[in-house]
N, C-alpha and C positions, 0 to 999 in steps of 0.2 A: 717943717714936717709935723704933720699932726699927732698928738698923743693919744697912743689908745689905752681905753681902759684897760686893770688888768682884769687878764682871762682866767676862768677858774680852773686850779689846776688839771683837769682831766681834758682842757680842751686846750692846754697853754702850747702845743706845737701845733694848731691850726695856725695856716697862712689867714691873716686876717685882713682886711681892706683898705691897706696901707700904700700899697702897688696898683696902679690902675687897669694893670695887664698880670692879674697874679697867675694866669696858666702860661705865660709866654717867660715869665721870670723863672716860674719853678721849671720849665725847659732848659733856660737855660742854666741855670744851678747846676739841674744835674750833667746836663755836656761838660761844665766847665769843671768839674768833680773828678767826674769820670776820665775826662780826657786825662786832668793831670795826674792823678792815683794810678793810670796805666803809666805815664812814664815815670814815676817813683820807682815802679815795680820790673820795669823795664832791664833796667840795670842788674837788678838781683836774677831773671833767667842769663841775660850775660853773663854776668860772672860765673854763676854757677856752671857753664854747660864750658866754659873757659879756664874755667882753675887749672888743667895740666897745661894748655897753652901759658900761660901767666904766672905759673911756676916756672917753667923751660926759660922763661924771658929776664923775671925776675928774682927768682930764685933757684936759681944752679947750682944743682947736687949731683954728686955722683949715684946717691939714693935716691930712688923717683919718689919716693912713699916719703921721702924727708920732706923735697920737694913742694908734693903734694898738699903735704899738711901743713907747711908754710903758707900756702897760696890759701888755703880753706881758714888757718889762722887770721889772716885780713879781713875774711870774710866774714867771718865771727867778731872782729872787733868792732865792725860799724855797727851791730847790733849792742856791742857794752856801751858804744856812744852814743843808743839813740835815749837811754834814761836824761842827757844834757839835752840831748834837741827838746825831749818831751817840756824838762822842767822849763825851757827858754818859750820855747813855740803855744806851752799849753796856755799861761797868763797871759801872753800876748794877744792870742787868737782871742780867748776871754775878755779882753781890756779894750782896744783898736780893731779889734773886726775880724771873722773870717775870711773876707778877700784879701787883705793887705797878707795876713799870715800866712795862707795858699800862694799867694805869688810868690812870698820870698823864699817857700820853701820848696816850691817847682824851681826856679831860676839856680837856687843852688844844686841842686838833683840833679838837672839839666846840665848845669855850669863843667861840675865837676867830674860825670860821665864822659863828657867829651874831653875834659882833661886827659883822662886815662888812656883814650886813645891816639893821644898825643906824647905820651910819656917816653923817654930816651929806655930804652932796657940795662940791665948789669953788666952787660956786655961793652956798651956805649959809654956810660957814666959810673958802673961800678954800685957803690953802698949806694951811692943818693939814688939810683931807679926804686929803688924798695923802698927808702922812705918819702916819697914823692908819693910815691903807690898809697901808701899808708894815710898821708897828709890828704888824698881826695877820697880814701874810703870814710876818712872820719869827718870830712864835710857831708858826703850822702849820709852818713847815720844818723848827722845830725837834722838831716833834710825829713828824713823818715819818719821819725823819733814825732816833729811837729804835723807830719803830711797824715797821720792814721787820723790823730784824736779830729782834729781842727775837721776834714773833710767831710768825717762821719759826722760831726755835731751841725755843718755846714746843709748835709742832705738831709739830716733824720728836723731839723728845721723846719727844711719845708714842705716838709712829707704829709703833715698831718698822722693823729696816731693810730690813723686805719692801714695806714702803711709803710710805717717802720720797716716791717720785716723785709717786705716787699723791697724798697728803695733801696737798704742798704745791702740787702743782696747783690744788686748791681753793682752797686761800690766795689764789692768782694767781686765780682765778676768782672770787672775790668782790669782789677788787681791780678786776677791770673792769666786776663787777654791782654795784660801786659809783660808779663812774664812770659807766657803763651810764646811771644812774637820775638821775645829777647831770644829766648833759647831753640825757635823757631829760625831764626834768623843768622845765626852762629852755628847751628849745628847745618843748616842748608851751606852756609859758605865752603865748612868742614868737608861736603861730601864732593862740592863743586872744584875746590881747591887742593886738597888734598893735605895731609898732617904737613910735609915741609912749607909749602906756602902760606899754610894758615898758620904757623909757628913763625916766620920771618915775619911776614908783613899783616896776612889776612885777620890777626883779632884783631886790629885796630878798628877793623871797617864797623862791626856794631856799635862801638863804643862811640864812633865818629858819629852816628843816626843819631846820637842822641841831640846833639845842636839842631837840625830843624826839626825833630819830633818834637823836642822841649817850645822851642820856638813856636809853633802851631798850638801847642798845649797855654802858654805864657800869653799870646793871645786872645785864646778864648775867655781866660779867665778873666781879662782886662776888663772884657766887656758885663763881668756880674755884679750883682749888688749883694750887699749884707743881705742877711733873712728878716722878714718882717719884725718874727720874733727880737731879735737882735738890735734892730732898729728901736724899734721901743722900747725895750729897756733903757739902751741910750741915748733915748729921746727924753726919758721918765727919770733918767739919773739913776736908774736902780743897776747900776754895773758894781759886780762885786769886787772890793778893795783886793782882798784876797782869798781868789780860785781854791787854792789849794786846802786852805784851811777849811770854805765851803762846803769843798767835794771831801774832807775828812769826817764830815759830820755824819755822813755815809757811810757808817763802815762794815754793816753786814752788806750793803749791795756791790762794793768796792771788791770783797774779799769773795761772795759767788762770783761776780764779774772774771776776775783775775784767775778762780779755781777752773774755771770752765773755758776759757782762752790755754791757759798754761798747761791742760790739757792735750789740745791738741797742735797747740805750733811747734812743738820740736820733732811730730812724725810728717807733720807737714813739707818743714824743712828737709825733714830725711827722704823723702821724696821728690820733692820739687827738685831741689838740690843735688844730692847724695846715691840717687838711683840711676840719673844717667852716667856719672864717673862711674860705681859701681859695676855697672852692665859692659863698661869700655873695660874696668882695669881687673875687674876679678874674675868676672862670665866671658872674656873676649870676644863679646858680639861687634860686629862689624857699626861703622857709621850709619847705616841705613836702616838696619833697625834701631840701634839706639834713639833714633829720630822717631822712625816709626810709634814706638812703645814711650817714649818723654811726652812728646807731644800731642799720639792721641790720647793717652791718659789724662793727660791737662785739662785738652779741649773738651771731652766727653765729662767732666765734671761741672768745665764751665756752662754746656748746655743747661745741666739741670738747675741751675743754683738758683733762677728766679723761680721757679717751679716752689723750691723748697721755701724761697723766701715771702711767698705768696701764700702757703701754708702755712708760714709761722703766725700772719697777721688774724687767723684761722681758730689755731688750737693753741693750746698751753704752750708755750715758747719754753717752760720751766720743762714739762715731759721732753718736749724733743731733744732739748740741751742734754736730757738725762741718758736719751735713745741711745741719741749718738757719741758719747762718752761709753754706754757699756758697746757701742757697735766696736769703737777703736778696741777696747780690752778683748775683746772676744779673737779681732783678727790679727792683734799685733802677733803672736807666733806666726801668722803666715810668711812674714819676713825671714821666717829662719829657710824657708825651702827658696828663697832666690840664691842661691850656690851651684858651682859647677857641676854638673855631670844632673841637673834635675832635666827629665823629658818635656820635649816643648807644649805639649797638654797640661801637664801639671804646672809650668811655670809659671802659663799664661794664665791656668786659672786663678794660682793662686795669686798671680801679681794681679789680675781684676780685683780679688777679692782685699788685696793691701790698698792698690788706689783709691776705690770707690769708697772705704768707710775711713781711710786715712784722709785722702786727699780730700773727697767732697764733702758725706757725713760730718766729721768731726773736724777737719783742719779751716775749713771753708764755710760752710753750714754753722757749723757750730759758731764761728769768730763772729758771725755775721749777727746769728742771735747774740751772742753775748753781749755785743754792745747794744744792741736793742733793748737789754734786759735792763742796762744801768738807763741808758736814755731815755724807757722808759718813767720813770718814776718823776712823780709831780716835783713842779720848780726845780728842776734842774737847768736851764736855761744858763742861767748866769756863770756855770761854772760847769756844764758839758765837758767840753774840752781839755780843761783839766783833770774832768773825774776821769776821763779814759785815759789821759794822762798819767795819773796815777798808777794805771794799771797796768798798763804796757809798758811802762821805763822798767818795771820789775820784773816782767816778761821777755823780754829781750834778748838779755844776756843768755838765757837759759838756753831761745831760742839761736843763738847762733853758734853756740858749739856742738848743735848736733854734729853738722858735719866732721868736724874733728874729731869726735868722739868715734865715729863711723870710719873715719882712714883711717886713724892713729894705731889702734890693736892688726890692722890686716897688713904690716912692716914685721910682725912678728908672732902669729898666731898662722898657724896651717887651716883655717877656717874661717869664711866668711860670715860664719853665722855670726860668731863674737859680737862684732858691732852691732847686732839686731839685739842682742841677750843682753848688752849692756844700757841699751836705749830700753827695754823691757822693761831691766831692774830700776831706774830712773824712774820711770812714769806708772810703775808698781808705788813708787815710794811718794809720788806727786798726788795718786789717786788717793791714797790712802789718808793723807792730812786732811784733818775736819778744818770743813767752810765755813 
């Protein structure tokens, strides 16, 4: 393989003429990206639109809200485990390659998803169904933990830097047209099936999708190569010994990175997550809307996100990051009027006005710029992956107990709003710490 020289840094993530077919490669990159980041993500609309089913199974209480927050406890632990995938997965991707580190961490995502829908219940086997349970959520965390940093350094590669924003929009948009289809897919069976059926047998069926989804996904990837970038480095020898220490050298872009991500993933979560159990156990809306209102909210953000992300390659990525930080502050009280007895006018407008600057704005948008903002910056190449490494292992944990946070008080508060007032006072106190 031929060496190339090096590129000055304003132009070090040009694809440069190392591939003889370099538009047919950057096609396939991003398939191969894309496809597997949708089934990472995959899993996580399961679970979430599944947690009373997977309570009931796994965890049997005479208290549903005990229940509950058991099953949303799980779900929060793959996130305390993805800081171990990050610190495993991010040198490694940095060291041996983007491809090799994308496969092993689709294969385990993949592996362990369909575990799940294999699993004996409490019923069957008693304690070991729960920790069984347990042992394949903390292999996807740690699936995760390496599938964010590695993919995103993987695409913003080959993107060139007129299109950061742009590409990894996409990333983030197959991220939620893979959640999208989880919780698309599980709450369809829900309405087809009915709660005893899908409670005996039918959650197994998403979790089973995941073996030839992952499958199709495992293969596409087969077929990518490293990034040119990538390549010459370790062509050149210039592969940094240690990542970590690199991407510490960083530390005012490490710390906007992380302020402006930590941001908005724990109303993300409370959304994605937390708003259709919500609408099932507190509003008592029926399956059909719950469907309705999860899933076009999803969709209708996932439309716009290239829009936005073709914007950011545009204007100040720093402004917009800003926009959509005070958009979320402005509409997080609108959460307090999703409770019983609100008119279906006022519900719906204000749940548009929770989605669109929760979910899109700030949870989606925003994630998409922020890693754009660290990736940007010259000679980062050698330790990408780690830098967002960094970021996200400390992000994580925060981001998975929203849910919890959101069932736990409504077992013992006469009011739904609480879990809104307490996710408020949290992200009041996040906002407020200098970057």
């Amino acid at each position: 393989m031929a060496k190339s020289e090096s590129p000055a840094p304003e132009s070090q993530n040009d694809v440069g003429p190392i591939h003889t077919d370099v538009k047919s490669a950057r096609r396939r990159a991003f398939l191969g990206a894309n496809a597997g980041h949708a089934i990472e993500f995959y899993d996580y609309g399961v679970y979430g639109f599944l947690a009373a089913y997977m309570a009931a199974n796994f965890f049997p209480s005479t208290d549903p809200v005990a229940g509950l927050l058991a099953s949303f406890a799980v779900f929060a632990l793959s996130f305390f485990i993805r800081p171990l995938g990050g610190l495993v997965f991010g040198p490694m991707a940095d060291k041996v390659g983007r491809k090799k580190t994308l496969l092993t961490v689709l294969l385990m995502m993949s592996g362990s998803t369909l575990l799940i829908g294999l699993l004996p219940t409490y019923h069957q086997v008693g304690v070991l169904a729960p920790i069984l349970l347990v042992l394949a959520r903390l292999i996807q965390g740690l699936s995760a933990g390496g599938e964010v940093g590695t993919a995103t350094a993987f695409v913003v590669e080959y993107s060139g830097p007129k299109r950061r924003g742009y590409s990894v929009s996409w990333l983030m948009l197959t991220a939620v047209l893979g959640f999208l289809v989880g919780s698309a897919t599980s709450n369809g069976l829900a309405n087809v099936l009915g709660d005893e059926s899908m409670s005996q047998w039918g959650w197994r069926i998403p979790f089973l999708l995941a073996g030839p989804l992952g499958a199709i996904a495992i293969y596409i990837r087969l077929k990518l190569e490293d990034s040119p970038v990538f390549r010459a480095l370790e062509s050149s020898g210039d592969i940094e010994e240690s990542p970590i220490r690199a991407a510490s050298r960083m530390p005012r872009v490490l710390m906007l990175t992380f302020a402006s991500i930590v941001m908005h993933a724990s109303i993300f979560y409370l959304v994605s997550s937390y708003l259709g159990v919500h609408l099932r156990t507190v509003m008592k809306f029926d399956s059909g809307m719950v469907l309705w209102v999860s899933v076009g909210s999803l969709f209708y953000a996932a439309l716009l996100m290239p829009i936005f992300g073709h914007l950011s390659d545009r204007v100040d990525r720093r402004n917009l990051l800003l926009a959509a930080s005070i958009a979320g502050c402005i509409t997080m009280p609108a959460f307090f009027l999703l409770s019983p007895g609100a008119s279906n006018p006022v519900f719906f407008l204000y749940l548009w006005a929770v989605v669109t600057n929760f979910g899109l704005v700030r949870a989606l948008v925003g994630r998409g710029l922020s890693y754009s903002l660290l990736m940007s910056r010259p000679n980062h190449t050698p330790v990408s992956s780690e830098g967002l490494g960094l970021v996200t292992r400390h992000l994580n944990p925060r981001s998975g107990v929203t849910s919890v946070v959101a069932v736990w008080p409504t077992g013992f508060t006469p009011s739904a709003r609480v879990p809104a007032a307490i996710d408020y006072a949290i992200e009041a106190l996040e906002v407020s710490e200098p970057s």
